[in-house]
Short mmCIF file of the C-alpha atoms (twelve columns), coordinates in Angstrom:
data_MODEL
# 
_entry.id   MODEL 
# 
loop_
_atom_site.group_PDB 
_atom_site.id 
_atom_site.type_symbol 
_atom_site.label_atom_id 
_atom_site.label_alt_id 
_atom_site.label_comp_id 
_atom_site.label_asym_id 
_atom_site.label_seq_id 
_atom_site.Cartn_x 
_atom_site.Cartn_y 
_atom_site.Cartn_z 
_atom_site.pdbx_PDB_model_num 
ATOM 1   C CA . UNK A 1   30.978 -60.554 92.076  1 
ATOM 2   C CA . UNK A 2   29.025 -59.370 95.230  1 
ATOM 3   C CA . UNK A 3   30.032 -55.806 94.037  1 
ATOM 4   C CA . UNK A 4   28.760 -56.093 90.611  1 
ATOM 5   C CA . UNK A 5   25.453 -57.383 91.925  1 
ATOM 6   C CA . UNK A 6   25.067 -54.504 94.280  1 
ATOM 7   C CA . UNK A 7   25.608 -52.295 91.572  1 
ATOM 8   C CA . UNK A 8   23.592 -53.804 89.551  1 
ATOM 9   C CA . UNK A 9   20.719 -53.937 92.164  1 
ATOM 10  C CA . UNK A 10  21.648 -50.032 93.135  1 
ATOM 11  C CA . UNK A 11  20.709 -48.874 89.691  1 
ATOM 12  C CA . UNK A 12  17.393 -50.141 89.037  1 
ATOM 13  C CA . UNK A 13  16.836 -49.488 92.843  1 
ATOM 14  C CA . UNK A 14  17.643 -45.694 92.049  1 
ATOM 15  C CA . UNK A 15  15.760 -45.524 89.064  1 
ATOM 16  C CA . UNK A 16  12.599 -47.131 90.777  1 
ATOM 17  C CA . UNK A 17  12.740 -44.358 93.324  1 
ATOM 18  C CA . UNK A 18  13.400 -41.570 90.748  1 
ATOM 19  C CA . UNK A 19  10.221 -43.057 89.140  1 
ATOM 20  C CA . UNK A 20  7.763  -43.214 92.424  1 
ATOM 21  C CA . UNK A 21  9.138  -39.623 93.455  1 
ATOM 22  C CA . UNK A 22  7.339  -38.399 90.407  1 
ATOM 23  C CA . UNK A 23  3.951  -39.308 92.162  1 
ATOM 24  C CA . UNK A 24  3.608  -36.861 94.654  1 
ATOM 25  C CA . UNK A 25  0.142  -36.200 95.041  1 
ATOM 26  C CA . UNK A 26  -2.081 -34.650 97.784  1 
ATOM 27  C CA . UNK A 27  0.628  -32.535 98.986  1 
ATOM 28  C CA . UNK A 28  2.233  -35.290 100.093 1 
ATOM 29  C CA . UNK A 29  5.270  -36.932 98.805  1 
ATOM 30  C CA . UNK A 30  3.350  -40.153 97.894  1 
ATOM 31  C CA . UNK A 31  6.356  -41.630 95.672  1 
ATOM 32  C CA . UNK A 32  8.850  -41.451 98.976  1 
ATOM 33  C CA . UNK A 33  5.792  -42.770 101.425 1 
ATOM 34  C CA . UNK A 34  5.694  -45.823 98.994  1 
ATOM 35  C CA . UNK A 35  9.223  -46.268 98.130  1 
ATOM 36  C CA . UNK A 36  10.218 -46.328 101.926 1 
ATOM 37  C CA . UNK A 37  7.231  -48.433 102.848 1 
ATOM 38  C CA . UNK A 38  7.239  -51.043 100.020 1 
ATOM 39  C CA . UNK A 39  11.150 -51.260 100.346 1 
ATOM 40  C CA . UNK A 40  11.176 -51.945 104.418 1 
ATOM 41  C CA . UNK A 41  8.723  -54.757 103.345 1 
ATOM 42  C CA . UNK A 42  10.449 -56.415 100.711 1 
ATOM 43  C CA . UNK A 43  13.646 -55.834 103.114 1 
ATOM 44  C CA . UNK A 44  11.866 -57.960 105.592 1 
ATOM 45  C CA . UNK A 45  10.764 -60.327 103.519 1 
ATOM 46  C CA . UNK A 46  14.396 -60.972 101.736 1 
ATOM 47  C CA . UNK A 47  15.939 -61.226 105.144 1 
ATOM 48  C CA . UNK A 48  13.901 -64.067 105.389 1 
ATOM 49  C CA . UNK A 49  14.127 -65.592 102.348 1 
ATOM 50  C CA . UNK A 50  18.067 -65.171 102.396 1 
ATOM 51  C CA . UNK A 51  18.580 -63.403 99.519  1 
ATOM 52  C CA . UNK A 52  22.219 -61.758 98.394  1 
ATOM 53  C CA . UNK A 53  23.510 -58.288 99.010  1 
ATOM 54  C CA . UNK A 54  21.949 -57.307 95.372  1 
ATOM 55  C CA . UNK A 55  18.497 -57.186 96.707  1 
ATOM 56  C CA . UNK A 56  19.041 -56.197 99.923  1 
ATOM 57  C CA . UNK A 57  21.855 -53.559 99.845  1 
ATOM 58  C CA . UNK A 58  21.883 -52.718 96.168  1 
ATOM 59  C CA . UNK A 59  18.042 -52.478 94.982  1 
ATOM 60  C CA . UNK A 60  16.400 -51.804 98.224  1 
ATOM 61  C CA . UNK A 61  18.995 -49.668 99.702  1 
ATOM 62  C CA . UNK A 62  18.710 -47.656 96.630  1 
ATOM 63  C CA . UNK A 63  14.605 -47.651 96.346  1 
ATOM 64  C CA . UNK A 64  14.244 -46.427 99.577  1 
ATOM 65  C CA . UNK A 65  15.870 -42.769 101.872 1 
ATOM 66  C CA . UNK A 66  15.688 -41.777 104.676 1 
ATOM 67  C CA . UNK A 67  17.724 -38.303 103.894 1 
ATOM 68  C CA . UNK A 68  14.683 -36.929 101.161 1 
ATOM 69  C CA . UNK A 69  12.154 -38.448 104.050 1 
ATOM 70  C CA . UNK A 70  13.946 -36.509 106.746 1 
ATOM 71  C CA . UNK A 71  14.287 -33.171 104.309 1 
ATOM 72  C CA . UNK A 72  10.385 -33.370 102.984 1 
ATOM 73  C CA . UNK A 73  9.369  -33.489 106.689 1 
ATOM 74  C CA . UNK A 74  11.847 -30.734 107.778 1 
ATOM 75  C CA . UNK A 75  10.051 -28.655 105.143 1 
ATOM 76  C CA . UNK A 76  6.719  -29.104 106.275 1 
ATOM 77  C CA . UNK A 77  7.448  -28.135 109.465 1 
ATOM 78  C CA . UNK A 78  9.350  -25.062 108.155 1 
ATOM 79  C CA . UNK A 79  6.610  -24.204 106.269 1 
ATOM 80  C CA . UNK A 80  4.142  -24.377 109.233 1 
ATOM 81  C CA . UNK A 81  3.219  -27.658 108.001 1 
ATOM 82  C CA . UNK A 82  3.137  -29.174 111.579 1 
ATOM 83  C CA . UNK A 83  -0.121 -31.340 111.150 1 
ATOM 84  C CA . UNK A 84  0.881  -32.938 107.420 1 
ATOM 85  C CA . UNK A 85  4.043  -33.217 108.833 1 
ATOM 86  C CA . UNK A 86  2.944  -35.318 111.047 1 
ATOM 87  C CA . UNK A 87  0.683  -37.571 109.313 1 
ATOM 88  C CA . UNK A 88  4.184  -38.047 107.392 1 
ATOM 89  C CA . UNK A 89  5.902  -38.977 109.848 1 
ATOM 90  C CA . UNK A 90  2.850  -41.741 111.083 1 
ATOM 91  C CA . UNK A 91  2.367  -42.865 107.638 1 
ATOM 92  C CA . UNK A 92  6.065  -43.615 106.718 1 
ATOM 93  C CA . UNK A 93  7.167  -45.254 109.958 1 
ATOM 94  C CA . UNK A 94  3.960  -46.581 110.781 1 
ATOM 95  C CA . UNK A 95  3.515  -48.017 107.633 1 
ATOM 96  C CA . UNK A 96  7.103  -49.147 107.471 1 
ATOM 97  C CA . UNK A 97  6.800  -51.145 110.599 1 
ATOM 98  C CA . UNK A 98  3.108  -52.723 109.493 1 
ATOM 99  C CA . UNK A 99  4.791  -53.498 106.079 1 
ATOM 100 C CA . UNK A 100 7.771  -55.541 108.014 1 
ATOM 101 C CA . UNK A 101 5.731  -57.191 110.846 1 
ATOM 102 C CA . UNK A 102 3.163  -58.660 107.443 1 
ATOM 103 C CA . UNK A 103 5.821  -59.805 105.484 1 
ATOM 104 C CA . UNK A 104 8.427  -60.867 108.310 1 
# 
């Protein structure tokens, strides 16, 4: 059953992140900044709250990547990007950390 759920939880966690990724907005990709951000708070706040593999593994593993983070910021930096590369980078992990320290 634990499976099931994660699947479950993997496919509306995908298809929230395919959603946000269409927000991209001054030339920044907005939709992974929020998806990453938003899911490393609701992450702390299930651990918490001891909630099942579904939520944790499934939707927010799925709403959230590091890989098109990683790539995105690769790109600016290719693309002599170096100074929205780094606000990025600061607004991602920053963010990410705020977003678990508030709801841990």
């Amino acid at each position: 059953m634990t499976a099931l759920g994660i699947i479950a939880g993997g496919a509306f966690g995908a298809v929230a992140r395919w959603i946000l990724g269409r927000f991209n907005r001054l030339d920044l990709p907005i939709g992974t900044l929020v998806a990453n951000v938003a899911a490393t708070g609701l992450l702390a706040w299930a651990r918490n709250a001891d909630h099942g593999p579904w939520l944790t593994v499934g939707l927010l593993g799925a709403a959230s990547t590091w890989s098109t983070f990683a790539v995105e910021t690769a790109a600016f930096i290719d693309g002599g990007a170096h100074r929205r590369a780094a606000i990025y980078v600061g607004a991602t992990v920053g963010g990410g950390v705020l977003a678990a320290v508030i709801a841990g």
